[in-house]
C-alpha positions in Angstrom: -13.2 16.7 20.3 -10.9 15.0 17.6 -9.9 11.6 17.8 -6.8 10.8 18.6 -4.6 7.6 17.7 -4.4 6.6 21.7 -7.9 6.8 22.2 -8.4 4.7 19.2 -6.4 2.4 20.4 -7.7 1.9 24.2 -11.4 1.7 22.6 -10.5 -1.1 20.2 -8.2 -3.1 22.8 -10.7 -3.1 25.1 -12.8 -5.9 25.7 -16.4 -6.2 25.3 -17.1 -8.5 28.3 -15.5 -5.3 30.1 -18.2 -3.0 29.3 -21.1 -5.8 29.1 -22.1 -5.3 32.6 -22.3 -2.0 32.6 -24.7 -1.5 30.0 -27.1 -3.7 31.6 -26.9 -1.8 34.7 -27.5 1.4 33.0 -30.4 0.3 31.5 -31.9 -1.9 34.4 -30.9 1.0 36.8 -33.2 2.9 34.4 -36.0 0.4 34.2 -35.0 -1.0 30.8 -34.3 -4.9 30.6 -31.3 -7.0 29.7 -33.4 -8.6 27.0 -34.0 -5.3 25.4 -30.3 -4.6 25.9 -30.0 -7.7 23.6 -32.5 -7.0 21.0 -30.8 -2.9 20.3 -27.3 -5.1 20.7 -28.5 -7.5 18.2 -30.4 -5.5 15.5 -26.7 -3.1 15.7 -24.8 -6.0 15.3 -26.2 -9.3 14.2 -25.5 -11.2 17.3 -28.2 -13.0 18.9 -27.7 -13.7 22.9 -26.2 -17.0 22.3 -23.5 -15.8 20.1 -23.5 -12.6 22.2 -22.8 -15.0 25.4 -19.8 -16.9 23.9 -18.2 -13.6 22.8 -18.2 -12.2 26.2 -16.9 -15.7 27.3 -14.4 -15.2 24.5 -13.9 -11.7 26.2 -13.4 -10.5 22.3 -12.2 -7.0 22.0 -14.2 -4.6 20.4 -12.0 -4.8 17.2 -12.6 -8.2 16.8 -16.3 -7.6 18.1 -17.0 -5.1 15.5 -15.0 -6.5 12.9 -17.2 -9.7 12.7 -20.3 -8.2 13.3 -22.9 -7.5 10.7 -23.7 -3.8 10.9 -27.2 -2.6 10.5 -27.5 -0.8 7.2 -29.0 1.8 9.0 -26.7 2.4 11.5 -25.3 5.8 9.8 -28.9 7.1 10.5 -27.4 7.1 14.3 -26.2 10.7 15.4 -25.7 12.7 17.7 -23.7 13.7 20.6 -21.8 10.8 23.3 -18.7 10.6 25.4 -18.1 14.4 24.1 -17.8 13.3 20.5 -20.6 14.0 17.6 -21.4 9.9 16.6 -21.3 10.7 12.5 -18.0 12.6 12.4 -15.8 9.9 14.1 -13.3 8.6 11.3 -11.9 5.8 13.3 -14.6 3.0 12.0 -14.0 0.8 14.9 -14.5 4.0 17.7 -17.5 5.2 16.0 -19.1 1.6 16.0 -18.4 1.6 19.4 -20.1 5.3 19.9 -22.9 4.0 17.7 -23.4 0.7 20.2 -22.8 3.8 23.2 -25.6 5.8 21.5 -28.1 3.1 21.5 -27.5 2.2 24.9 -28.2 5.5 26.2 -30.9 6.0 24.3 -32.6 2.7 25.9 -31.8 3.9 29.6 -33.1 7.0 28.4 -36.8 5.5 27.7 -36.7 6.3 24.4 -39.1 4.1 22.2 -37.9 1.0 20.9 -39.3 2.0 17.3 -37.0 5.1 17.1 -33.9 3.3 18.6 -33.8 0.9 16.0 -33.9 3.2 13.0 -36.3 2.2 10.2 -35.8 5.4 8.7 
């Protein structure tokens, strides 16, 4: 799949508050908790819950959400497939931080080891 500019678009206009609540679903549905939602949220981004909190009572979109976070050097080491697009060939930076944030997620509700979702490389 190729991005296109309207997907682009949607994914950055969209808030983050939006989506919150259904990544702690996923990953409590799966037997994961919210507080290890927070840590994979936090090591991505730099966020701790408490500025993590006001965001969502900001209801920042994920522009602004990305945009002022403070990416994990070794978030590039993320790849792979999600929502039908490969993670390390997205061009649009603030869709593939997104897909990297996706990614992580998934991998959590998936029961994949903390160690190897937080890349130490």
């Amino acid at each position: 799949m190729t991005d296109t500019i309207h997907h682009d678009e949607r994914i950055a206009n969209m808030t983050f508050a939006s989506v919150y609540p259904h990544y702690v679903t996923k990953v409590e549905r799966k037997g994961r908790t919210k507080e290890e939602l927070h840590q994979v949220i936090e090591w991505l981004t730099g966020y701790n819950k408490d500025k993590l909190d006001g965001l969502i009572d900001e209801k920042v979109t994920f522009e602004s959400f990305f945009n002022n976070a403070r990416l994990h050097p070794n978030a590039k080491l993320i790849t792979g497939v999600i929502c039908g697009y490969r993670v390390e060939e997205i061009t649009n930076s603030i869709t593939q931080q997104v897909r990297y944030l996706d990614k992580l997620v998934d991998e959590l509700a998936k029961g994949r080891k903390m160690e190897k979702i937080l890349r130490s490389k």
